[in-house]
N, C-alpha and C positions, 0 to 999 in steps of 0.2 A: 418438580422437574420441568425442566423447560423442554418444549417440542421443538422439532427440527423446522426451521422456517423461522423460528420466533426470534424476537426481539426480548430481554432481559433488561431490564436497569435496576442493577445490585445498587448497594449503599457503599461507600468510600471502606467499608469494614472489611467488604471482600477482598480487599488486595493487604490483607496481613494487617487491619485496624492502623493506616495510614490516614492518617488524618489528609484536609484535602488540602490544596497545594502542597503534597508533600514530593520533593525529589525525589524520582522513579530512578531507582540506580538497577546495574547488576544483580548487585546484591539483595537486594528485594524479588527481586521477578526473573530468574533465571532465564536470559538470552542466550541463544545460538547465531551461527553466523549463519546467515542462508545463502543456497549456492545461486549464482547469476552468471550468466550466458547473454549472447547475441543469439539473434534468433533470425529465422528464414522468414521469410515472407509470402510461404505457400498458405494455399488457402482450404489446408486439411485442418479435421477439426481443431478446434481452438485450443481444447485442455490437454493436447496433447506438447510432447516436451519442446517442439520447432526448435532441435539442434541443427546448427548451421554443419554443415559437410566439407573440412572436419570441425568439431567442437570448437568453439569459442567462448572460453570460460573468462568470466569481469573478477578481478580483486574486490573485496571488500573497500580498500582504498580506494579504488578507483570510485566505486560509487561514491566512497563519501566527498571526495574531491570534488566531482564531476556534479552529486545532485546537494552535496551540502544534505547529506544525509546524516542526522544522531539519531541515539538513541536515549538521551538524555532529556528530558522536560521537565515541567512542572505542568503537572495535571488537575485539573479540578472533577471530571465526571466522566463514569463510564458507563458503557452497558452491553449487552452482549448479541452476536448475531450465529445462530444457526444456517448453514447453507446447504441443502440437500434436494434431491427429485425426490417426489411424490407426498413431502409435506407440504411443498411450497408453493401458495398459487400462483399459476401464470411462471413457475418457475424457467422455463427455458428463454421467456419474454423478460425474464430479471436478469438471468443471467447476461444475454446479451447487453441490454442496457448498463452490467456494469463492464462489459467490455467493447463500449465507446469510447472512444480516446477523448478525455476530459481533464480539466484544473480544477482545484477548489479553491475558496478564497481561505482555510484555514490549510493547517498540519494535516495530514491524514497520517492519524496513530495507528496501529494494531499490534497487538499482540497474540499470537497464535495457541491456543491452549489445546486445541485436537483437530487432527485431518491436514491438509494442504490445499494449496492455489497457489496462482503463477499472477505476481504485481510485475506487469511490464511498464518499463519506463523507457522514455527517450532520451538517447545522450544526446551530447555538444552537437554533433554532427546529423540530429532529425534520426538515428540509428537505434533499432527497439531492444532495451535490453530486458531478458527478463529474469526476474529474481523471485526463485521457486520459496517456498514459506511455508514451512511443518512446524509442528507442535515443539512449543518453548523459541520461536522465533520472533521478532520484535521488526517492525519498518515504521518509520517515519517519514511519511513521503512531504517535502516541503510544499508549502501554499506554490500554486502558478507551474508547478511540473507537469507535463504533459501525461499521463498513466492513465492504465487499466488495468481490471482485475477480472481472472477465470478461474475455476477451479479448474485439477489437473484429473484426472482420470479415476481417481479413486470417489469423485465427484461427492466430498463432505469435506465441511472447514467447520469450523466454531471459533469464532474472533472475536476478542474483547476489543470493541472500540472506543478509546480513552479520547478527550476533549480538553481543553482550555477552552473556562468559560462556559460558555452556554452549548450545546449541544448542535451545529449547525452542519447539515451534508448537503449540499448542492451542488450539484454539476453542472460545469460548463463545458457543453460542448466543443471541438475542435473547429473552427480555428476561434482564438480568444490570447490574442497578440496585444490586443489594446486593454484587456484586462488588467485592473491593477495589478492584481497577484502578480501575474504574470513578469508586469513590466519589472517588479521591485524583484522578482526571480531571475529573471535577464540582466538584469545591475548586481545583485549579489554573486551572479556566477563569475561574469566579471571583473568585477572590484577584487577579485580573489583570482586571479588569471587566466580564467578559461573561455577562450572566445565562441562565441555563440554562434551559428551556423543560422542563415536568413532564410526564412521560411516562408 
């Protein structure tokens, strides 16, 4: 059994003996839509739901428009992450760090297998949307997106994170304009119509 805090790297057999690059459909790994909101910008705690007053709920389209979000890939490697207080060390100093606003040079995959967290993202206009994520939900955040990740109050996730390739998680700090990711993230919004707001 894996412990709360830990990290896990199953074999390609856990996801239903899918061989590797195999196409992650629906149909294989039962996806939900997860709900997504604008959020306020007060500075009470983090995992809490920061609904704007009143509500502002995001369409699934719209993310996908807006961040070129699928759920579609071709995967080579997973493995798993526990996230909870009291197993994890320096827990509240992890948490924080993963709710720095940051890009990565690859996809950030997850899928949601138990518990919940809030993946905030930035739309067109620098505005944070966030998009709450429970069990059987799926995001794929593209490389050069601005995001962060907290848990919500019931403060426990367990996340399979799937990769293409080799296994890489790095963060880049905010601001990272000159980043490739980045820049080829700013040309794809683009080239697909949506104007980028100058930051």
């Amino acid at each position: 059994m894996v412990g709360c805090g830990s990290i896990h790297h199953p074999q390609p057999k856990d996801l239903g003996n899918l061989e590797p690059r195999t196409l992650i459909s629906h149909q294989q790994i039962p996806v939900m839509a997860p709900e997504a909101w604008l959020i306020d910008e007060s500075d009470q705690d983090q995992r809490l739901p920061h609904h704007r007053n009143p509500k502002e709920f995001v369409s699934l389209s719209k993310l996908q428009v807006q961040f070129i979000l699928t759920i579609f890939t071709i995967l080579t490697l997973q493995d798993l992450l526990e996230l909870c207080p009291g197993k994890v060390e320096n827990y509240e100093e992890k948490l924080k760090n993963f709710y720095r606003e940051h890009i990565h040079a690859d996809e950030e995959i997850r899928y949601c297998l138990e518990g919940s967290g809030y993946f905030d993202v930035r739309d067109k206009d620098d505005t944070w949307i966030r998009i709450w994520i429970k069990e059987g939900d799926m995001i794929v955040l593209p490389a050069g997106i601005y995001h962060r990740f907290t848990l919500d109050t019931s403060n426990y996730v367990k996340l399979m994170r799937l990769f293409i390739g080799e296994p890489v998680w790095t963060a880049y700090n905010r601001p990272q304009e000159d980043h490739p990711a980045r820049q080829v993230y700013i040309k794809t919004l683009e080239s697909s119509g949506v104007a980028v707001k100058a930051h």
